[in-house]
BADREN-982567 format. One line per field, with one value per atom (N, C-alpha, C): residue number from 1; x negated, y, z negated. Coordinates in Angstrom, 2 decimals. Layout:
BEGIN
nr [NUM,...]
east [X,...]
north [Y,...]
up [Z,...]
//
This chain:
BEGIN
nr [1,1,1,2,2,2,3,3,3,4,4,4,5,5,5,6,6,6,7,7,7,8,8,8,9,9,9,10,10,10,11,11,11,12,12,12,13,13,13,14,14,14,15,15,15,16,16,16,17,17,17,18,18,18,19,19,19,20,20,20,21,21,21,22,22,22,23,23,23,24,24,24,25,25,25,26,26,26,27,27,27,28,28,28,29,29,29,30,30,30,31,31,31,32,32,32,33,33,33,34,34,34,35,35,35,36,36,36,37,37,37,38,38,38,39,39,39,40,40,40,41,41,41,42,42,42,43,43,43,44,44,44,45,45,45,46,46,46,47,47,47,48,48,48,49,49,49,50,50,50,51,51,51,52,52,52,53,53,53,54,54,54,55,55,55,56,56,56,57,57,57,58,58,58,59,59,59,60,60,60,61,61,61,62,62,62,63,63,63,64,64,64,65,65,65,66,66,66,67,67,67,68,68,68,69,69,69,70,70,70,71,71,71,72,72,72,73,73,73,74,74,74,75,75,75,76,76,76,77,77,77,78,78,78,79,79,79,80,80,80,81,81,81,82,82,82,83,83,83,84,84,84,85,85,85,86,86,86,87,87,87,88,88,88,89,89,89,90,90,90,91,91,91,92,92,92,93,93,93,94,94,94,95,95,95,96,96,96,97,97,97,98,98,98,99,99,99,100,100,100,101,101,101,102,102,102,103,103,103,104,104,104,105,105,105,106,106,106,107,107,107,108,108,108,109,109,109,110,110,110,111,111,111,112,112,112,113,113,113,114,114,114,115,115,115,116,116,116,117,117,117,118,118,118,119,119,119,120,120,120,121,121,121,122,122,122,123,123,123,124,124,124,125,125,125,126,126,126,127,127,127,128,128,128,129,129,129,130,130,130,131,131,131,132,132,132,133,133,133,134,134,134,135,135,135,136,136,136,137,137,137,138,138,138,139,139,139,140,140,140,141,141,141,142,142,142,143,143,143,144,144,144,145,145,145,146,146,146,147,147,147,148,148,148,149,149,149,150,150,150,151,151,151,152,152,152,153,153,153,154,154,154,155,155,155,156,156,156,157,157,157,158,158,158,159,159,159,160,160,160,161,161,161,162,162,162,163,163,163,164,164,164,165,165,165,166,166,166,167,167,167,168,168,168,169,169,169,170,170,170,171,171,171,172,172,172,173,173,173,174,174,174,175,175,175,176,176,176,177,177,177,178,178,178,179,179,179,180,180,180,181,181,181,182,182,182,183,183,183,184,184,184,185,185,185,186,186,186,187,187,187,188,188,188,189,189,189,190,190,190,191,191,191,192,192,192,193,193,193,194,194,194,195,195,195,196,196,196,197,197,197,198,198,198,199,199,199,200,200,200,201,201,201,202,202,202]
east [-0.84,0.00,-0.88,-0.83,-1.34,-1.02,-1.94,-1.26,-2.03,-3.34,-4.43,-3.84,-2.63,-2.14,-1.45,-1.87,-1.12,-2.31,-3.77,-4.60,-5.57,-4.85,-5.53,-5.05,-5.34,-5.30,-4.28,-3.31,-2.46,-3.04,-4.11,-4.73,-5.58,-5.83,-6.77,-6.12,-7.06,-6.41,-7.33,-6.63,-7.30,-7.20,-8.74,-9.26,-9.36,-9.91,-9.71,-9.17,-8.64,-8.03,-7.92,-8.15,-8.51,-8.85,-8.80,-8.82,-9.96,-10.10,-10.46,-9.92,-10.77,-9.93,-9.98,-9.03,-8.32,-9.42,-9.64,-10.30,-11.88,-12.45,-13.60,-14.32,-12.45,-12.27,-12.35,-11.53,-11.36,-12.27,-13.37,-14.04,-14.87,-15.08,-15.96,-15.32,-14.07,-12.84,-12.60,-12.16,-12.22,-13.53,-14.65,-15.97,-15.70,-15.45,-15.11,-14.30,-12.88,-12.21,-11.98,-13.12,-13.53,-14.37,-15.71,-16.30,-14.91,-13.68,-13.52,-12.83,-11.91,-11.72,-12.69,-14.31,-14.94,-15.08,-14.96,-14.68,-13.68,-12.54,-11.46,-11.58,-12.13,-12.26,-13.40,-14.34,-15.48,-14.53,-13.73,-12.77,-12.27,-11.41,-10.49,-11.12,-12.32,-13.33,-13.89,-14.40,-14.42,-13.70,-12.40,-11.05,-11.12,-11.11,-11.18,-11.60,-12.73,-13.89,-13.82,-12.78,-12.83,-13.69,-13.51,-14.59,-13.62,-14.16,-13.41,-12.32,-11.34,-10.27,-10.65,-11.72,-12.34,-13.43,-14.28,-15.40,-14.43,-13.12,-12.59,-12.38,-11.27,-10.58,-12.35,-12.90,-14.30,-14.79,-14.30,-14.45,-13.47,-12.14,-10.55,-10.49,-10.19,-9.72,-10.96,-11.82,-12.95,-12.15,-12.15,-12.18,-10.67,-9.68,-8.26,-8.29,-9.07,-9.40,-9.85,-10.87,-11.34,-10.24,-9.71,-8.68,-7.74,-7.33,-6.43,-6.57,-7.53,-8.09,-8.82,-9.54,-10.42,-9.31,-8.80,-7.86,-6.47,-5.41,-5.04,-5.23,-6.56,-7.05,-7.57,-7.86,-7.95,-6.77,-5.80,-4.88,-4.05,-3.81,-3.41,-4.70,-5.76,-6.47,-6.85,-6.35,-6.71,-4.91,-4.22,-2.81,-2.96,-4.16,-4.52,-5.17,-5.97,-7.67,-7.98,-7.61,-7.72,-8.80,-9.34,-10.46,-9.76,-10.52,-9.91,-11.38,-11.43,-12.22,-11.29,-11.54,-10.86,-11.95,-11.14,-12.29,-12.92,-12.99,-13.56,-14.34,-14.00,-14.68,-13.87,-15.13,-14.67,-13.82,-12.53,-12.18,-12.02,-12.36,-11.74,-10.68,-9.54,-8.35,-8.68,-8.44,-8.61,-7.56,-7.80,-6.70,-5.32,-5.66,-4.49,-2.76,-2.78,-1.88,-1.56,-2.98,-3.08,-3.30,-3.58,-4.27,-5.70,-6.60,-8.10,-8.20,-9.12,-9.58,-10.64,-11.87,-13.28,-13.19,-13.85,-14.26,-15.38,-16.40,-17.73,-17.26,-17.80,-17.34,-18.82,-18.70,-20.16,-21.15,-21.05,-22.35,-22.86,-22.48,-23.44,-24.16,-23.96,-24.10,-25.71,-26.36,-28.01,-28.27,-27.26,-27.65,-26.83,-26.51,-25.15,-25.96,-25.59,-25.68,-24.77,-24.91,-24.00,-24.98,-24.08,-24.11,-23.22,-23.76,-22.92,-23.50,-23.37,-23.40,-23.05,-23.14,-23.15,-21.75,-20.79,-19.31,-18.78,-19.67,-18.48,-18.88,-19.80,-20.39,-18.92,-18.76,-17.82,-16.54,-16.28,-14.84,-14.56,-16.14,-15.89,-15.99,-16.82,-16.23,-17.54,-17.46,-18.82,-18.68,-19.55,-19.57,-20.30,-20.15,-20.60,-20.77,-22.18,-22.32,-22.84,-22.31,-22.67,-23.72,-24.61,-25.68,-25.77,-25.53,-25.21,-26.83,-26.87,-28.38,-27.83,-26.80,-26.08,-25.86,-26.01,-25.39,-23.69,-23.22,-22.13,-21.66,-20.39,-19.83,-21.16,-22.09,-22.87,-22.23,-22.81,-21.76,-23.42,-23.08,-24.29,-24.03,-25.31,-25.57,-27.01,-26.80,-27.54,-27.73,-28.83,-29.12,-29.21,-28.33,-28.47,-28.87,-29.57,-30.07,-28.42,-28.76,-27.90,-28.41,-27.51,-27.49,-26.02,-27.21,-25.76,-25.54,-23.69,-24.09,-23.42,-23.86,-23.00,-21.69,-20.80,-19.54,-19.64,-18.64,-18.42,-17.06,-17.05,-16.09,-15.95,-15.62,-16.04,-15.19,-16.23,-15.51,-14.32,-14.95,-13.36,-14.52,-12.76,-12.80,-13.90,-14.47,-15.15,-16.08,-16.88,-17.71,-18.21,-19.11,-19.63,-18.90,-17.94,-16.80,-16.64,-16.36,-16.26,-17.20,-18.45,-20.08,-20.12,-20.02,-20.06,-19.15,-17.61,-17.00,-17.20,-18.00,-18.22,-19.71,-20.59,-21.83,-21.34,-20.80,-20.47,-19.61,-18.44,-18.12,-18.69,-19.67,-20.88,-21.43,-22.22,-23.25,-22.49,-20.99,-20.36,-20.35,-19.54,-19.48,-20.49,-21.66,-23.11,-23.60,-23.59,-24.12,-22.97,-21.45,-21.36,-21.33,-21.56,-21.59,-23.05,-24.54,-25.51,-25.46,-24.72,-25.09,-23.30,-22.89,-21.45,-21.10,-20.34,-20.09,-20.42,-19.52,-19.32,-20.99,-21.88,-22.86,-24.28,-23.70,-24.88,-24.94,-26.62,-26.73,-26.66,-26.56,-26.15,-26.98,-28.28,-29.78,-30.65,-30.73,-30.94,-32.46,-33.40,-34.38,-34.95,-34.67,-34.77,-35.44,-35.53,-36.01,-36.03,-37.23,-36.67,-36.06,-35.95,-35.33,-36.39,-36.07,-36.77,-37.02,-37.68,-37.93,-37.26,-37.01,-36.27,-36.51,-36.48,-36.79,-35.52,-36.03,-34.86,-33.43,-33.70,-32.87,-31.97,-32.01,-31.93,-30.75,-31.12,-30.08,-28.86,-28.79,-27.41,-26.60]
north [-1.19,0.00,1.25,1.70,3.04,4.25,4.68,6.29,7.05,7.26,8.18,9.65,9.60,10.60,11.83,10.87,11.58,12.28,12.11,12.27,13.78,13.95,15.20,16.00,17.13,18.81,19.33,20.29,20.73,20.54,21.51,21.83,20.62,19.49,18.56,17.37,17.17,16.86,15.29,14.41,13.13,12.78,12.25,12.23,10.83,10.01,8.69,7.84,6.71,5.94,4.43,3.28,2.09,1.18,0.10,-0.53,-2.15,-2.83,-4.09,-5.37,-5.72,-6.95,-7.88,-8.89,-9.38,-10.97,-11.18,-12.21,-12.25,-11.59,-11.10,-10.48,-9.84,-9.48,-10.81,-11.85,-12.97,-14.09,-14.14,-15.22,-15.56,-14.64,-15.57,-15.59,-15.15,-16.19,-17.58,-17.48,-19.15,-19.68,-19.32,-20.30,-20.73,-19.58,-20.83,-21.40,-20.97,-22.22,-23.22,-23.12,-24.49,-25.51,-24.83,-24.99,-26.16,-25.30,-25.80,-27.17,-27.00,-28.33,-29.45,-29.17,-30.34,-30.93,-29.93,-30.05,-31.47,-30.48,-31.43,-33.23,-32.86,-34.45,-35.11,-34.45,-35.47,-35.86,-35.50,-35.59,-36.78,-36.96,-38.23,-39.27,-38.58,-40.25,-40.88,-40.13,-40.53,-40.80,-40.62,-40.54,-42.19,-42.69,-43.50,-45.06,-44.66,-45.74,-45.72,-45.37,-45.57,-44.60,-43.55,-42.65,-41.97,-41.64,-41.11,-39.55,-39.49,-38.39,-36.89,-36.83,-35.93,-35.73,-36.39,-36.13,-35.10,-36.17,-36.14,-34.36,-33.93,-33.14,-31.56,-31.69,-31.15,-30.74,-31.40,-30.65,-30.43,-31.61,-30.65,-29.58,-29.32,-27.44,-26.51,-26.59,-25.55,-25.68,-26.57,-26.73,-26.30,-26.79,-25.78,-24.48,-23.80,-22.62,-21.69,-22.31,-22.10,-22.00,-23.20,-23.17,-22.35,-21.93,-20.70,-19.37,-19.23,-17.86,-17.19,-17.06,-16.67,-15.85,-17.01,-16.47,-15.55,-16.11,-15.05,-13.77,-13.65,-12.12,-11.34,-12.04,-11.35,-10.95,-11.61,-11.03,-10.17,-10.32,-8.98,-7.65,-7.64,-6.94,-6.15,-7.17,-6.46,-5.55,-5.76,-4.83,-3.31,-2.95,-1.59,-0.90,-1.85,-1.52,-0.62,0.74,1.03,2.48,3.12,4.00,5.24,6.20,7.58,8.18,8.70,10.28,11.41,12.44,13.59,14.87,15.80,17.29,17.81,16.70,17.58,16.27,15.17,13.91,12.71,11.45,10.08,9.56,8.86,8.36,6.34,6.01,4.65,4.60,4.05,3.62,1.57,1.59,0.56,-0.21,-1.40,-1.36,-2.32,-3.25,-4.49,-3.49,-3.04,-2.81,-1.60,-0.50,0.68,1.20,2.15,2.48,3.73,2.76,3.70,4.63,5.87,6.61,6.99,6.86,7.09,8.36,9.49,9.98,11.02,10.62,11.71,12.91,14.31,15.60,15.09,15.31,15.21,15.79,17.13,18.19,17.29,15.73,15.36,14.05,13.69,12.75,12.54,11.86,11.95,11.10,9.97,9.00,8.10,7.49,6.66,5.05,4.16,3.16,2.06,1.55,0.08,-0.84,-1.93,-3.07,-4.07,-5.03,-5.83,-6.69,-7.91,-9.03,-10.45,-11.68,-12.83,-13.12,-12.85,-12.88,-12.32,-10.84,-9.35,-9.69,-9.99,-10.65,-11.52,-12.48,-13.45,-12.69,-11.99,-11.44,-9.80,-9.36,-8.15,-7.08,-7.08,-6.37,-5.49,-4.45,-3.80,-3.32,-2.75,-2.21,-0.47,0.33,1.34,1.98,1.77,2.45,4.08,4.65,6.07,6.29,6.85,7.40,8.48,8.58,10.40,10.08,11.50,11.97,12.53,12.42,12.37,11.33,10.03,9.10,9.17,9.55,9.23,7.68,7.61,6.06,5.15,5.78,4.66,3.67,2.48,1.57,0.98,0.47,0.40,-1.52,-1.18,-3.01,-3.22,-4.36,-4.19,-3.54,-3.63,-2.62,-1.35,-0.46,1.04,1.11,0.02,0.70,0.94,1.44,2.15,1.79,1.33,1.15,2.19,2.78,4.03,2.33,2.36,1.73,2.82,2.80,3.55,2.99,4.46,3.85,3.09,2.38,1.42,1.25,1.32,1.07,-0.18,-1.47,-2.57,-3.23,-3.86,-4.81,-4.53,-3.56,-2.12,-2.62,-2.87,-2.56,-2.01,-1.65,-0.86,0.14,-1.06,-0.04,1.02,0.89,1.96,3.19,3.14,4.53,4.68,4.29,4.99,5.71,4.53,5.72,7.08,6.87,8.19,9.11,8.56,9.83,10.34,9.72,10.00,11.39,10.23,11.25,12.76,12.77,13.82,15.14,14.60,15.07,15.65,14.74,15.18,16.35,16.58,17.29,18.22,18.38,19.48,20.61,19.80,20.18,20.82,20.15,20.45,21.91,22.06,23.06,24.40,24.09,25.57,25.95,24.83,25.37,26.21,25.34,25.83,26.96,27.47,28.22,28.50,29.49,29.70,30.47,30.12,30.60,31.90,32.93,34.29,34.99,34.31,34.27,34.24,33.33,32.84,33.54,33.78,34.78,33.67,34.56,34.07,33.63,33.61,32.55,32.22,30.68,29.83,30.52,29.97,30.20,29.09,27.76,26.64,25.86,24.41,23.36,23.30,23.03,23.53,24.40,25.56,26.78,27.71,28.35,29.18,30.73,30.90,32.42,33.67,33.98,35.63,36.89,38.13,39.04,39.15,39.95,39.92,40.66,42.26,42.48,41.89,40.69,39.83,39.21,39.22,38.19,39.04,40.21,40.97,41.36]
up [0.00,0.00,0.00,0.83,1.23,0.20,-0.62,-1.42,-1.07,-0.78,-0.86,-0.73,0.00,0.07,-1.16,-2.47,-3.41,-4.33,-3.82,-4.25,-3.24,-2.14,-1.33,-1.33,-1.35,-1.47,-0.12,-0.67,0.13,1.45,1.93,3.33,3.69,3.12,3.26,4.70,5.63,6.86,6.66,6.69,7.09,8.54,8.58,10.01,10.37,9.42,9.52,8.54,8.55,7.50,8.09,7.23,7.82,6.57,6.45,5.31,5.63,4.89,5.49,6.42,7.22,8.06,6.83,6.49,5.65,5.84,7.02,7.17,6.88,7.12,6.60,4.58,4.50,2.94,2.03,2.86,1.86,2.26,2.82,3.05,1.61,0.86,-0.42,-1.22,-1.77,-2.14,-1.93,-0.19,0.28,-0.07,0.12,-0.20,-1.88,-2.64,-3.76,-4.28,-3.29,-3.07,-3.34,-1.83,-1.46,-2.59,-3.39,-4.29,-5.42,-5.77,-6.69,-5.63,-4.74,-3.86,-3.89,-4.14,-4.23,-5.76,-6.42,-8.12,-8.37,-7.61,-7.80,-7.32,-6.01,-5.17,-6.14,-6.60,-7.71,-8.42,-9.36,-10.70,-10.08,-9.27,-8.80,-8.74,-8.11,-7.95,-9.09,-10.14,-10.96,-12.07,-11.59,-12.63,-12.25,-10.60,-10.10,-10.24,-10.72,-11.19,-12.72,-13.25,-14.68,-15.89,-15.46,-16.45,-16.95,-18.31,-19.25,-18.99,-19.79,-19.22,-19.26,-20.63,-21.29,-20.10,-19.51,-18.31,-17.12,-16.80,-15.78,-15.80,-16.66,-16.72,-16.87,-17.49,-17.19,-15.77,-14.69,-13.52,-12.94,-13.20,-12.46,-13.18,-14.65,-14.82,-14.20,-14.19,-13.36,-11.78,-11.34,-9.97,-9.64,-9.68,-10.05,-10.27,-11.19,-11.58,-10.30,-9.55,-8.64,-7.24,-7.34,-6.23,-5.80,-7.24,-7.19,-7.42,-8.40,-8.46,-7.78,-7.17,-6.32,-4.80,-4.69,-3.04,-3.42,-4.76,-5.31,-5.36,-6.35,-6.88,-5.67,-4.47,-3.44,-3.07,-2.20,-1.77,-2.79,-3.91,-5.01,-4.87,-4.66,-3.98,-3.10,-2.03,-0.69,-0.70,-1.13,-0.51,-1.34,-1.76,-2.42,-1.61,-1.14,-0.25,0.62,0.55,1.67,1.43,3.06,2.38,3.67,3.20,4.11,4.54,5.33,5.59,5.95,4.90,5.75,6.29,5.98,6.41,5.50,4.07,3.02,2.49,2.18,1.17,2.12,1.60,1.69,0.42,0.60,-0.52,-0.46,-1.48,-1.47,-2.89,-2.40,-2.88,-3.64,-4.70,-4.92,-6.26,-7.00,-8.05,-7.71,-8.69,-8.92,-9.55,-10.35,-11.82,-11.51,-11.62,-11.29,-9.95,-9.85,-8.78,-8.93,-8.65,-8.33,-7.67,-7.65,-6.06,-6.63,-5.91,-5.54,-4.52,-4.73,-3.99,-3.79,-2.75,-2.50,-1.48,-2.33,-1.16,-0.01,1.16,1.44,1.66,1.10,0.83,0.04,-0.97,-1.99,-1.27,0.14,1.05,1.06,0.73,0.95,2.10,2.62,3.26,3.62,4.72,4.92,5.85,5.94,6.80,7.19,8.67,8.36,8.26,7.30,7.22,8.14,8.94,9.34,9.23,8.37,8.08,8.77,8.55,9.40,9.80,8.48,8.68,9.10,9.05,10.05,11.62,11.81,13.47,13.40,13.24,13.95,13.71,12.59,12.47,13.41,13.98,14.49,13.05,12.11,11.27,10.65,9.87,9.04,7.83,7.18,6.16,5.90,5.79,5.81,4.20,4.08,2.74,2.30,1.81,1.29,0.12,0.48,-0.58,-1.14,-2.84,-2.92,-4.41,-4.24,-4.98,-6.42,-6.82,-7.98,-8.75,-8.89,-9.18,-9.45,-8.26,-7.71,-8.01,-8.81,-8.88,-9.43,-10.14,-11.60,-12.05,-11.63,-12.95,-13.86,-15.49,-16.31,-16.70,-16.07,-16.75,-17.46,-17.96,-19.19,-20.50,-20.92,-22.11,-21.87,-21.49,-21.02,-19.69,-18.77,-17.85,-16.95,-15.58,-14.87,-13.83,-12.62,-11.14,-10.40,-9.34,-8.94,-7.68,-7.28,-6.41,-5.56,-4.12,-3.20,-3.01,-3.14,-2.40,-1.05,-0.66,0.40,1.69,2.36,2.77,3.87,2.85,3.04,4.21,5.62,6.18,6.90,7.44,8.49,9.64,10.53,12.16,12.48,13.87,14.61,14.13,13.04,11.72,12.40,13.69,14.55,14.75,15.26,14.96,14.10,12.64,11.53,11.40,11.34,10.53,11.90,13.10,13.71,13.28,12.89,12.41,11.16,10.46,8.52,8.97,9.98,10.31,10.50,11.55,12.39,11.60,10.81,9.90,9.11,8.33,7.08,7.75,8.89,9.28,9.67,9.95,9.93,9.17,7.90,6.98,5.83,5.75,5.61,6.32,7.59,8.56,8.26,7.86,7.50,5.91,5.20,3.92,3.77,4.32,4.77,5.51,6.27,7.97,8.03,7.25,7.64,8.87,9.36,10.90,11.30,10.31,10.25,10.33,9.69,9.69,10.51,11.53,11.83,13.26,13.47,14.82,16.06,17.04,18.16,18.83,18.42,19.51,17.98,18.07,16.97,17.19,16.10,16.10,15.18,15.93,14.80,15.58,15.34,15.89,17.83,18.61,20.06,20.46,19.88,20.66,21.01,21.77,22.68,21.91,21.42,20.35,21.48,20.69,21.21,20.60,20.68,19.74,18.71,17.58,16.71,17.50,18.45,19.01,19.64,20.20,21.11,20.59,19.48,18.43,18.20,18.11,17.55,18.61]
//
């Protein structure tokens, strides 16, 4: 279920919106699954051959556990999942019960990449992660220490068009907070440009 919308600013225009392919979302769910499916098939066999109920039941409740939980808590999962770009920040929408929202403005953007992985190859699918120089979205493990992780926007369609529209966006947005329009003279005097006199410029 889609809300992100209850979370953006009157004037705030979303540019993109897209969530995960479902098949790609739930593949390591199914892998342990599957895991507990073999749980289960040991248990019988050795329920089989006469071994005790107490052994038996030692790998059916794990393996049951497995069977059902894993592919469940996904699909209660994935019907939250969804991520936005607009003209101001990336958001991800997330949340079983509640509902989550993550979001980086991207003046705090240090760095973005895709990931596409062995499973997004066969499913068509990517991952695009965001790097902010804030510890943006920190989560703490261990004894105090701290890992920032980047937000994500996991396992979406045509990852390549997204990260161009997150890029393109960013460096927008970046260049007039930097270099506001009203501002800026009319013959660059930056990287490869051709020098001019100052007159030249007004």
């Amino acid at each position: 279920m889609y809300e992100i919308d209850k979370v953006l600013n009157k004037d705030e225009e979303v540019l993109w919106r897209g969530r995960p392919r479902f098949a790609s979302f739930a593949i390591s769910p199914l892998l342990l699954s599957l895991v507990g499916w073999l749980l289960v098939g040991g248990g019988v066999v050795i329920m089989w051959i006469g071994v005790r109920t107490l052994d038996v039941l030692k790998l059916l409740i794990p393996g049951i556990i497995l069977i059902v939980g894993p592919p469940l808590y996904a699909i209660l999962v994935y019907r939250y999942v969804w991520y936005a770009l607009t003209d101001r920040r990336a958001i991800v929408q997330t949340g079983v019960v509640g509902r989550d929202f993550k979001t980086v403005d991207y003046d705090q953007i240090t760095n973005t990449e895709v990931n596409v992985g062995f499973w997004d190859k066969i499913f068509g699918t990517g991952s695009i992660l965001i790097y902010t120089a804030g510890g943006a979205w920190a989560s703490t493990y261990g004894r105090g220490g701290t890992t920032v992780l980047p937000p994500s926007f996991m396992h979406v369609p045509d990852p390549y068009e997204v990260f161009k529209i997150l890029k393109k966006v960013s460096f927008d947005v970046k260049a007039e907070l930097e270099y506001p329009t009203a501002y800026r003279p009319k013959v660059a005097k930056g990287y490869k440009t051709k020098y001019e006199p100052e007159a030249d410029a007004t």
